[in-house]
C-alpha positions as CSV (number, residue, x, y, z in Angstrom):
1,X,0.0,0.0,0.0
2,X,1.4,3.4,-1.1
3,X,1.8,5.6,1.8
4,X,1.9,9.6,2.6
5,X,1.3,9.4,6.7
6,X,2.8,12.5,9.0
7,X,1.4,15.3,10.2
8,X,-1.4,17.5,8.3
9,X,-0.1,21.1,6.7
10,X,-0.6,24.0,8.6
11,X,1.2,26.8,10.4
12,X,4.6,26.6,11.2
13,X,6.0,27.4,7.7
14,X,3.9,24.2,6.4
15,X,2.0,24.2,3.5
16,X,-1.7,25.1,3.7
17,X,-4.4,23.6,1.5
18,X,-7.8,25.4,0.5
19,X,-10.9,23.7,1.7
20,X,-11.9,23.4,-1.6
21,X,-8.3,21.8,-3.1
22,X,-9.8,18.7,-4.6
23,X,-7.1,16.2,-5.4
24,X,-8.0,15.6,-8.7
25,X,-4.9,13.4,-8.8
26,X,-3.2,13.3,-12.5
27,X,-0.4,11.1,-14.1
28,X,0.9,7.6,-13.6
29,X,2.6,9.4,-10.1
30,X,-0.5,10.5,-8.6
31,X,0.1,8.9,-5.4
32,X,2.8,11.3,-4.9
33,X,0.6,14.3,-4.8
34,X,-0.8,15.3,-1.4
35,X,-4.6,15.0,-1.0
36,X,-5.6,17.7,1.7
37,X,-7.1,20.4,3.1
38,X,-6.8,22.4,6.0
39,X,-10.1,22.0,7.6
40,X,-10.3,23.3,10.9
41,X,-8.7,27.0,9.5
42,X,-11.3,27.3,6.4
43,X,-15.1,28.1,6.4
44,X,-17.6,26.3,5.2
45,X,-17.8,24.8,1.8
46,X,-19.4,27.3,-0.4
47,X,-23.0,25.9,-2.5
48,X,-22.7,24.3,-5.3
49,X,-22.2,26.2,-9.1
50,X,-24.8,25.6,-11.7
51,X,-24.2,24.5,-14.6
52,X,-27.5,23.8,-17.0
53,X,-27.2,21.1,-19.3
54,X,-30.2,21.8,-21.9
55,X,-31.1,19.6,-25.0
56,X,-28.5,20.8,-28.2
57,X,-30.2,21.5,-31.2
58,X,-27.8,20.3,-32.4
59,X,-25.1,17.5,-32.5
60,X,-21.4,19.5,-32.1
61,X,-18.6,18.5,-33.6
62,X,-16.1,17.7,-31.1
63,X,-13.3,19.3,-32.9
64,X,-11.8,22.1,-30.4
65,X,-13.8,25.2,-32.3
66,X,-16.3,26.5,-30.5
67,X,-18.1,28.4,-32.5
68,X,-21.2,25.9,-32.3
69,X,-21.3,26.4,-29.1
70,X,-22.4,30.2,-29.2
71,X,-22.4,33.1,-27.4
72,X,-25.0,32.7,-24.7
73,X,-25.4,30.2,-21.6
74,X,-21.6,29.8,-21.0
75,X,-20.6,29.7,-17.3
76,X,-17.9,31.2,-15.7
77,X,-15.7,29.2,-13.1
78,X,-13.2,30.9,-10.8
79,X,-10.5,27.8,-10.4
80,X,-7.4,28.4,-7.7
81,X,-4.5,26.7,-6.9
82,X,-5.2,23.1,-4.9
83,X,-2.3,24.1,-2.7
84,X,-1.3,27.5,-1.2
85,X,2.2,28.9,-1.8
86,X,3.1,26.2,-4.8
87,X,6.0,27.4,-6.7
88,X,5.4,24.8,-8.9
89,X,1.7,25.4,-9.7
90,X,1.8,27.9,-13.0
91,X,-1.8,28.0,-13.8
92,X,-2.9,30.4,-10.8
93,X,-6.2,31.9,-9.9
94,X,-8.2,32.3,-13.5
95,X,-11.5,32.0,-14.7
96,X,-13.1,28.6,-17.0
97,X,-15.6,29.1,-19.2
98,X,-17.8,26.6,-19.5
99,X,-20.9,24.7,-20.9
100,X,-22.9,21.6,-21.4
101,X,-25.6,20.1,-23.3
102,X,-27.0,16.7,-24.4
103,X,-27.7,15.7,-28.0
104,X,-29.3,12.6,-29.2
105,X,-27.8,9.8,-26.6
106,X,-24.5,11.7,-25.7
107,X,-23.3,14.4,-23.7
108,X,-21.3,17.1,-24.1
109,X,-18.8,19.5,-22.5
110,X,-16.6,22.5,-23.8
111,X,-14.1,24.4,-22.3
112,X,-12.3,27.3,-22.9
113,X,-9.3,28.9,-20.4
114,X,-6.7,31.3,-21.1
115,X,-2.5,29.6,-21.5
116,X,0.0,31.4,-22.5
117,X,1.0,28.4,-24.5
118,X,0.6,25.1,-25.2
119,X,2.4,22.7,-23.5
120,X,2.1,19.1,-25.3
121,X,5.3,17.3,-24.6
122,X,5.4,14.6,-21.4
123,X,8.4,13.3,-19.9
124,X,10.8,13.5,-23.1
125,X,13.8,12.0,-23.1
126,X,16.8,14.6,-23.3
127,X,20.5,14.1,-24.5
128,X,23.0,14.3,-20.9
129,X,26.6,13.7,-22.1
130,X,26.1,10.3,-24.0
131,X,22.9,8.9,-21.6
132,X,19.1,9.9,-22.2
133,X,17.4,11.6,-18.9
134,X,14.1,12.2,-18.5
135,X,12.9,15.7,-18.8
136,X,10.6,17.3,-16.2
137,X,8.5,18.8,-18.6
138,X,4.7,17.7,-18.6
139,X,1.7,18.5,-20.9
140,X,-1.3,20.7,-20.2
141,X,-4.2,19.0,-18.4
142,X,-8.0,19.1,-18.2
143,X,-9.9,17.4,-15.7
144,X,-13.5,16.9,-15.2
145,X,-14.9,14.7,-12.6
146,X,-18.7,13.0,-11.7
147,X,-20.4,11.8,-8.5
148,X,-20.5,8.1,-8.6
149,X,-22.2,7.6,-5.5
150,X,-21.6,8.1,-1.7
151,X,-21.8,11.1,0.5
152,X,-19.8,13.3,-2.2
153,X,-17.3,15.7,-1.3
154,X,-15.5,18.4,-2.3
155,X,-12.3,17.7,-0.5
156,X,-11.0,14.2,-1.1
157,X,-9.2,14.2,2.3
158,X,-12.5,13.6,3.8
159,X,-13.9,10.9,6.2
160,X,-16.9,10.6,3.5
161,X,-16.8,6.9,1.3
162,X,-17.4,8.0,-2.3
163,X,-16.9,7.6,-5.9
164,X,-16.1,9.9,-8.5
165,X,-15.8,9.0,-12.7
166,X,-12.3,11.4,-13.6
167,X,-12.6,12.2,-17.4
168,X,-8.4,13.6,-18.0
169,X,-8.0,15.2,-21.2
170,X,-4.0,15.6,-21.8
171,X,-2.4,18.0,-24.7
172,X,0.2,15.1,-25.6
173,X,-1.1,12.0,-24.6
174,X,-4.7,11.6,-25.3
175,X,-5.3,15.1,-27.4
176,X,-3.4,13.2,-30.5
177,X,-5.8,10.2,-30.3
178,X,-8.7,12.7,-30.4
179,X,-9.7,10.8,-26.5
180,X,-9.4,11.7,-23.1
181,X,-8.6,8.8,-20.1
182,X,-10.9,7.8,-18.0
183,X,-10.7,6.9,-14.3
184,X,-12.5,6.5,-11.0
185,X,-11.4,7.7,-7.6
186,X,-12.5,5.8,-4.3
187,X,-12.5,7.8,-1.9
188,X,-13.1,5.5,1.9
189,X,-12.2,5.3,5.2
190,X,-11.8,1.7,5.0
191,X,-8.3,0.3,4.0
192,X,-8.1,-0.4,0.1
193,X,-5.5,-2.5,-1.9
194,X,-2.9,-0.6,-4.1
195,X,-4.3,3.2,-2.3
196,X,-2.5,5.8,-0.9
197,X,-3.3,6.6,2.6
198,X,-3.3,9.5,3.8
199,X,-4.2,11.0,7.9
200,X,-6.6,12.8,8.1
201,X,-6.0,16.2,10.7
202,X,-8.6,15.1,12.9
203,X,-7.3,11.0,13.6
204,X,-8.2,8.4,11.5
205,X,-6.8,7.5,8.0
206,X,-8.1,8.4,4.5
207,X,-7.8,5.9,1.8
208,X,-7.4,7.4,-1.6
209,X,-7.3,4.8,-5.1
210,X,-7.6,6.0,-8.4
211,X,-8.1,3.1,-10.7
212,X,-7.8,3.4,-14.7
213,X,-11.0,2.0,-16.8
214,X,-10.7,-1.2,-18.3
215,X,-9.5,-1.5,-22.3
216,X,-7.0,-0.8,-24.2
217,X,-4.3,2.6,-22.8
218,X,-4.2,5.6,-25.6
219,X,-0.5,5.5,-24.8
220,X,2.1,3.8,-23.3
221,X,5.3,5.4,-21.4
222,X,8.8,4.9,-23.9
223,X,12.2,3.4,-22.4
224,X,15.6,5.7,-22.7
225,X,17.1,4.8,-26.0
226,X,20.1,2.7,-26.0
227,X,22.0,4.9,-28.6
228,X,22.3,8.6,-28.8
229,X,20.0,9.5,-31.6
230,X,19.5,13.3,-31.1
231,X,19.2,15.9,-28.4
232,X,15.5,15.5,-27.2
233,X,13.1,12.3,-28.5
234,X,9.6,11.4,-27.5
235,X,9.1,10.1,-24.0
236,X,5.7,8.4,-24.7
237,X,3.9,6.7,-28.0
238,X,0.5,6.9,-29.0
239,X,-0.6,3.1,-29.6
240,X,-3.1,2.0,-32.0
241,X,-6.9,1.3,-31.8
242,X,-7.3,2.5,-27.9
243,X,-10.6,0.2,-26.9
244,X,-13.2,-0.3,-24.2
245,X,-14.0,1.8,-20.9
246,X,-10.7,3.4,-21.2
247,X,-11.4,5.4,-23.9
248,X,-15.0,5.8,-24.1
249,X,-14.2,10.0,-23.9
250,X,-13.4,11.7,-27.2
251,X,-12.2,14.9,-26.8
252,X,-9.9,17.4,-28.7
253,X,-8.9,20.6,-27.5
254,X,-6.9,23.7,-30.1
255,X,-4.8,26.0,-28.5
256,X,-5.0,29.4,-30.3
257,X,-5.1,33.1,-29.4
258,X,-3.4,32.3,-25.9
259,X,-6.5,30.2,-25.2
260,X,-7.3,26.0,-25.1
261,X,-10.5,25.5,-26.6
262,X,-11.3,22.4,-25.3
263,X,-14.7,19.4,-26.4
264,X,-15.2,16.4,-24.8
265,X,-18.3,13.8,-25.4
266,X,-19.7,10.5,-24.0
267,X,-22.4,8.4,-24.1
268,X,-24.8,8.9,-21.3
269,X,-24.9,5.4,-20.9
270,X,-21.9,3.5,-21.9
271,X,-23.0,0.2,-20.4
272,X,-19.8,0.9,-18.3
273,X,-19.9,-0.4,-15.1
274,X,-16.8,1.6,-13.9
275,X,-18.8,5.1,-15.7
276,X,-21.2,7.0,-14.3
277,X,-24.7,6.2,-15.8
278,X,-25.7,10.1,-16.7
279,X,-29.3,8.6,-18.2
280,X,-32.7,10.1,-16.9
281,X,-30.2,12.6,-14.2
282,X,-31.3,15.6,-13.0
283,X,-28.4,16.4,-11.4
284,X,-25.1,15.5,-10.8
285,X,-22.3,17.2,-8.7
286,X,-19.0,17.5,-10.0
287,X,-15.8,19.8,-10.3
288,X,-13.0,20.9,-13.2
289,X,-8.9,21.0,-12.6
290,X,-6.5,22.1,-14.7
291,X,-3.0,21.9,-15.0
292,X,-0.7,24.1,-16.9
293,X,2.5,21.6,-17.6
294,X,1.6,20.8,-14.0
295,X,0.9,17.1,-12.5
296,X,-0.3,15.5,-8.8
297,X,-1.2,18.5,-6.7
298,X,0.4,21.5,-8.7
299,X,-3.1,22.3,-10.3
300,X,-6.1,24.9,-9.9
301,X,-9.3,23.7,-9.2
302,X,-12.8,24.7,-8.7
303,X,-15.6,24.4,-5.7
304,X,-18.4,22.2,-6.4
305,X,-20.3,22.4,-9.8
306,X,-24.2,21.4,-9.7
307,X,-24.7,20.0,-13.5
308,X,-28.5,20.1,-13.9
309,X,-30.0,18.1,-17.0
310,X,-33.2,18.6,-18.6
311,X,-36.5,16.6,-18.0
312,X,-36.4,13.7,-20.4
């Protein structure tokens, strides 16, 4: 079992966590990022954000351009950094625009937030002396995440058992593949195998698991070539005919005009039972992170969104 035990951040020149930091864990190290919040220093969780999810008239192209979209019923989230005083957490305080609909049997989702570039290389090997290192570097990240059932919380370091379904949208990864991964968090009190645990600040432990939908992976992580064959060379490759659970999201975000324009789609129902079943909903709670070339807990993130569907 994967461990980050000790003493919860706080004063004392330790690093404080918003109430609302939601450890919308990303990357195959997410274990490493710290799930928490300060809880005893913050107020209250504030209510949830709408977002209304009407019937589309019509089906959009998930394609990154907008345009379809148009002008009106767009929603504006304020996202902030998951932990305060992160040097390593670039994307800041900024605001998401967003919107949903449904069309036909899918849903649908854009995204549109303000990067000074786009960031779509992960890992890549670079040239030291006559051995390949991996780079630091990371790609730009969108996250948007689903109740799956349980006593849902903002805060994953909480002594609530839920579920979340994690839809990660990467720039270099999955973007290529025109997909985004999908996951689901377990969130439990109870001890779980292959989770990190975590204590939480007032006794007890927190068990944290995110688990990767079944199918076939969108990519798979490259080994440092044996052979110098130039300075810098891919650190992942995108495989062929990604399948099943996995990669049930399509998505495709453009970068242009110092903005990601960002579309991602699913079947309400995938049949899935590691997806959240979005049929005959009214509403769902949920939440968005981003990460500019960040990964584990150097993201922004937002407070709780209320995504309310139509009557069907």
């Amino acid at each position: 079992m994967l461990t980050r035990s000790g003493q919860m951040p706080g004063a004392g020149g330790r690093t404080l966590w918003s109430r609302t930091a939601l450890a919308l864990l990303g990357g195959a190290s997410w274990a490493a990022g710290w799930a928490g919040c300060v809880w005893a220093a913050s107020p209250p969780a504030a209510s949830p954000i709408p977002v209304d999810v009407p019937a589309l008239s019509a089906l959009p192209q998930v394609d990154g351009e907008l345009a379809d979209w148009g002008d009106s019923g767009w929603t504006d989230v304020e996202i902030k950094p998951a932990k305060e005083n992160d040097a390593d957490n670039v994307t800041g305080v900024l605001k998401v625009r967003i919107k949903a609909g449904v069309a036909g049997e899918r849903f649908f989702f854009a995204a549109r937030w303000p990067d000074p570039e786009a960031s779509t290389l992960y890992r890549p090997w670079k040239l030291s002396g006559t051995q390949y290192k991996r780079s630091k570097l990371r790609d730009d990240m969108f996250i948007v995440r689903f109740d799956m059932g349980g006593t849902y919380d903002e805060c994953m370091l909480s002594r609530n058992d839920y579920r979340v379904d994690l839809w990660q949208w990467s720039a270099g990864r999955t973007n290529p593949a025109g997909l985004a991964e999908d996951f689901m968090h377990v969130i439990s009190a109870t001890p779980q195998e292959n989770a990190a645990e975590y204590e939480h600040p007032e006794g007890g432990m927190v068990y944290i698991r995110k688990i990767r939908d079944a199918g076939k992976p969108i990519y798979d992580n490259l080994d440092a070539p044996a052979q110098p064959n130039g300075e810098t060379l891919p650190g992942i490759q995108m495989l062929k005919d990604p399948s099943g659970s996995l990669a049930d999201v399509t998505a495709r975000g453009v970068w242009k005009d110092g903005h990601w324009h960002l579309e991602l789609s699913r079947k309400l129902n995938t049949g899935h039972g590691d997806d959240v079943n979005l049929t005959a909903l009214r509403e769902i709670r949920g939440a968005i992170a981003v990460f500019n070339k960040g990964f584990a807990e150097h993201k922004s993130v937002s407070g709780t969104l209320l995504f309310r569907f139509p009557s069907r």
